[in-house]
C-alpha positions as CSV (number, residue, x, y, z in Angstrom):
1,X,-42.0,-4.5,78.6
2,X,-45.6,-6.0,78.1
3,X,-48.8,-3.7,77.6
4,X,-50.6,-7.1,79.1
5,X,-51.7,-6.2,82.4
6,X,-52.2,-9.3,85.0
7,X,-55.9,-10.4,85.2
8,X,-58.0,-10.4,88.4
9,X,-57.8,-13.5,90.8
10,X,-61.7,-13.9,90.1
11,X,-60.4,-13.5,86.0
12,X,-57.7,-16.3,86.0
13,X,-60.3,-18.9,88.2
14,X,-63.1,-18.3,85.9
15,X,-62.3,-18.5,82.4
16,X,-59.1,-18.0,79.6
17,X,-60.2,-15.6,76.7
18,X,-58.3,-15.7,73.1
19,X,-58.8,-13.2,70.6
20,X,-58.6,-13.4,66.6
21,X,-58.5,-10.8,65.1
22,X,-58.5,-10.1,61.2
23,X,-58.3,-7.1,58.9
24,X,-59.2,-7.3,54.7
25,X,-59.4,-3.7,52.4
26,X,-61.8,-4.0,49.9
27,X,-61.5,-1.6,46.7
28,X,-64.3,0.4,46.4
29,X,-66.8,-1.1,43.4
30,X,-68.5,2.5,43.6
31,X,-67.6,6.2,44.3
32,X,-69.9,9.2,44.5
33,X,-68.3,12.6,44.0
34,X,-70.2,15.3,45.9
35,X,-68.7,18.8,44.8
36,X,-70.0,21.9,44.9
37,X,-70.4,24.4,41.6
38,X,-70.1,28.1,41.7
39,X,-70.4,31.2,39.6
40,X,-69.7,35.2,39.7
41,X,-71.2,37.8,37.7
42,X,-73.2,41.3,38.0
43,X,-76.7,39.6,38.7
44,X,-78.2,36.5,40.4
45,X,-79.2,35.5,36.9
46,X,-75.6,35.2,35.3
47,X,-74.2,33.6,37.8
48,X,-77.2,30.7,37.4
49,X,-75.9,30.9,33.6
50,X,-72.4,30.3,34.6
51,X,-73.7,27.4,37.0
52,X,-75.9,25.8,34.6
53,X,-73.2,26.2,31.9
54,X,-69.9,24.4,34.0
55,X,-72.9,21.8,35.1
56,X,-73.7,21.2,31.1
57,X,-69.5,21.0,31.0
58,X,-69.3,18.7,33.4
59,X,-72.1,16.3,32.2
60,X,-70.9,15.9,28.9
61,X,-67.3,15.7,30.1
62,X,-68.4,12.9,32.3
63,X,-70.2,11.4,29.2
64,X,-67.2,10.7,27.6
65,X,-66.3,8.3,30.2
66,X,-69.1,6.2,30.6
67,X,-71.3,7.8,33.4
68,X,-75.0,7.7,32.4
69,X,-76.8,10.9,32.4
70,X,-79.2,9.1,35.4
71,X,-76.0,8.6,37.3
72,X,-75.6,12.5,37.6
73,X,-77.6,14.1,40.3
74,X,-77.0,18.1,40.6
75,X,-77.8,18.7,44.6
76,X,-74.3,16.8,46.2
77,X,-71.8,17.4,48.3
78,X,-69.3,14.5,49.2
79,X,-67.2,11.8,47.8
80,X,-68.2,8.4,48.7
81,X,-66.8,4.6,48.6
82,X,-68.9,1.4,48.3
83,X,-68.4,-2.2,47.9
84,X,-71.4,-4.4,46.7
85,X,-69.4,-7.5,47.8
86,X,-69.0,-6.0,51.9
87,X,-71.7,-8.9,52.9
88,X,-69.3,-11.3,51.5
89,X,-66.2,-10.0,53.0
90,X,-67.6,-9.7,55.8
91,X,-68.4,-13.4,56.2
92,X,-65.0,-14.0,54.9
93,X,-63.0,-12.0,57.4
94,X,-65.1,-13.4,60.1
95,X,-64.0,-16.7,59.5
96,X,-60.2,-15.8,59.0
97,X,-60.5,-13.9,62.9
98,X,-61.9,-17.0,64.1
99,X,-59.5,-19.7,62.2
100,X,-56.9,-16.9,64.1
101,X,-58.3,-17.6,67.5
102,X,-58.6,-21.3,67.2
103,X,-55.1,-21.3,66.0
104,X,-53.8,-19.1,69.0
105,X,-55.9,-21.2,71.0
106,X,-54.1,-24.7,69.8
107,X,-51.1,-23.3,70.2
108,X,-51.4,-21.7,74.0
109,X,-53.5,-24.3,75.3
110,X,-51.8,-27.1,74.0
111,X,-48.3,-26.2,75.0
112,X,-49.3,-25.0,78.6
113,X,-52.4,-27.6,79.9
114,X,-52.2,-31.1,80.0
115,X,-55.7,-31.4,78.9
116,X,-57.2,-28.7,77.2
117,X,-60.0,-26.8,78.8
118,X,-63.0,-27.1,77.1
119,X,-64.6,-24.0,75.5
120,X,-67.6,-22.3,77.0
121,X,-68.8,-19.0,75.3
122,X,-67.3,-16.6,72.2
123,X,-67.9,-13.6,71.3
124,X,-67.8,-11.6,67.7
125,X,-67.6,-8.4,66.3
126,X,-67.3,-7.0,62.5
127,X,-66.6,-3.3,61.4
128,X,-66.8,-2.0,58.4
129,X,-64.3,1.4,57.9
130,X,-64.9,3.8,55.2
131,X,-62.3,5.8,53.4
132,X,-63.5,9.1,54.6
133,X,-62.5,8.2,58.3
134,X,-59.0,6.8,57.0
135,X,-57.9,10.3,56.4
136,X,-55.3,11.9,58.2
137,X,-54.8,15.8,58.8
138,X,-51.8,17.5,60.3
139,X,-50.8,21.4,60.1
140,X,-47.0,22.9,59.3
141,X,-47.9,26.2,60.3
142,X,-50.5,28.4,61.5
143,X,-49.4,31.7,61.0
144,X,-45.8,33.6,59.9
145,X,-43.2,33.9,62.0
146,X,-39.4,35.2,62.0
147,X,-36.5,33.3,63.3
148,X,-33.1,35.7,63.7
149,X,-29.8,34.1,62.1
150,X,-26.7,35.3,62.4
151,X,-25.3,34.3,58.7
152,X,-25.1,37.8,57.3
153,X,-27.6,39.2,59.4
154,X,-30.4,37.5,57.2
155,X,-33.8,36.7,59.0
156,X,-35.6,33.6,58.2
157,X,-39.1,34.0,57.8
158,X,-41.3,31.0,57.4
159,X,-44.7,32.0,55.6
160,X,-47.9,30.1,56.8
161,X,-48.5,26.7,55.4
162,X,-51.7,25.3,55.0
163,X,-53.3,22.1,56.7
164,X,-52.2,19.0,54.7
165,X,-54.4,16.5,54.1
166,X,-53.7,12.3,53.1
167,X,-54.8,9.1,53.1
168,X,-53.2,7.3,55.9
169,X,-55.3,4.1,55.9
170,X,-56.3,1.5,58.7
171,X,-53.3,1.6,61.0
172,X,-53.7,-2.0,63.6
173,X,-52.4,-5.1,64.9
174,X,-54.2,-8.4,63.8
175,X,-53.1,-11.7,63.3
176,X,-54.4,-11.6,60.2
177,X,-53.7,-8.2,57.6
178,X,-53.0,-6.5,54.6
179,X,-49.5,-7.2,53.2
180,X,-49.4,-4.2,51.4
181,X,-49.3,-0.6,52.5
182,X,-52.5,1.3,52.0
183,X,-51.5,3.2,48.8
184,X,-55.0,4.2,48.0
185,X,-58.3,4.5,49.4
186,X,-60.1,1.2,50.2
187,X,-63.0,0.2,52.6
188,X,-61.1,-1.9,55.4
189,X,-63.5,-4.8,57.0
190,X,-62.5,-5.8,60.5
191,X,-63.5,-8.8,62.5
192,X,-62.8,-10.0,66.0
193,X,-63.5,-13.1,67.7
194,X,-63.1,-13.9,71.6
195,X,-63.4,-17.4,72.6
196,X,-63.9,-18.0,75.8
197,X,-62.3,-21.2,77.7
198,X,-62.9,-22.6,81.5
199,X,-60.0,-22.2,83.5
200,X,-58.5,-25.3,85.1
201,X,-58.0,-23.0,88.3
202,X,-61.9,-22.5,88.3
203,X,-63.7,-23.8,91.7
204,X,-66.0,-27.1,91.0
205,X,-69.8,-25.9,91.3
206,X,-71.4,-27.4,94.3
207,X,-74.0,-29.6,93.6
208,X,-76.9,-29.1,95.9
209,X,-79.6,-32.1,96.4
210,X,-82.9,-31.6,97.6
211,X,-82.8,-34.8,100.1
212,X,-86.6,-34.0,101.2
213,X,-88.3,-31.7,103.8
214,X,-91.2,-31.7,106.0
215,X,-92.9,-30.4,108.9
216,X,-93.3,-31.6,112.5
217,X,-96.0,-30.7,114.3
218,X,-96.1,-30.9,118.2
């Protein structure tokens, strides 16, 4: 079974495309942590005590690990990744997707043409995915429910379970990838390259020559 489907007559006369495609994960160089900090008492004004008093916690906790008091903004919400090198990978996964290509294309073309076909056009794209939409969500159970058995006359009863949650990590196919499983979460970089080759089926264009005109009057 092949999930290539055959190209269009007008396809296969035209042109031959070859993709490379490449994949790198990046570790994050930066995180933000965006949580949200909460407090109960009798009156509007202890709970702001209790905020302001886990939020003094929390600073000086965070202190003693080397974040700088200007690093610490209290109005956040997330948890972010960044990479001050992306630019850089970026330029460096876009030439492993297009060493890919030319390699496919050296090894296709040279094995099935007699002459190669010369190339005439390419194409490229590069995207960046972030941890946050690496994440992967399933549910065991929504609600309770009981299952009859008939050891002993014992009901099962399976108690709700809540929605789990984990990093699954950029799940593709590329000639060029990660070697390792995505154990935690990194910024994957992923570039593709299309080149575009003239097919030896293609028609000759038709050269038209202007051999003159002129008019004949009666």
């Amino acid at each position: 079974m092949t999930d290539l489907a055959p190209l269009p007559p007008d396809i296969v006369q035209g042109y031959i495309a070859i993709d490379g495609r490449a994949v790198v994960r990046v570790r994050a160089t930066e995180i933000r942590v965006v949580l949200a900090v909460t407090g109960e008492g009798p009156t509007a004004q202890e709970c702001q005590k209790v905020v302001d008093l886990t939020i003094a916690r929390l600073k000086a906790t965070w202190a003693k690990i080397g974040i700088a008091p200007e690093k610490i903004v209290v109005d956040f919400i997330a948890f972010d990744y960044w990479s001050r090198d992306l630019d850089e990978v970026k330029v460096a996964v876009r030439a492993q997707a297009l060493q890919a290509a030319k390699s496919k294309a050296d090894v296709l073309l040279g094995t099935i043409f007699e002459h190669r076909p010369p190339a005439i056009n390419l194409q490229e794209q590069t995207v960046v995915h972030y941890p946050h939409s690496l994440y992967h969500s399933f549910s065991n159970a929504y609600e309770e429910s009981v299952a009859p058995s008939f050891r002993r006359d014992i009901p099962f009863i399976r108690l709700p379970r809540p929605r789990n949650t984990y990093y699954r990590g950029l799940v593709g196919d590329s000639d060029v990838q990660p070697r390792e499983l995505p154990m935690s979460p990194e910024i994957s970089v992923v570039s593709t390259v299309r080149l575009y080759f003239q097919s030896p089926a293609a028609k000759p264009a038709v050269e038209i020559k202007n051999l003159g005109s002129g008019r004949l009057n009666p």
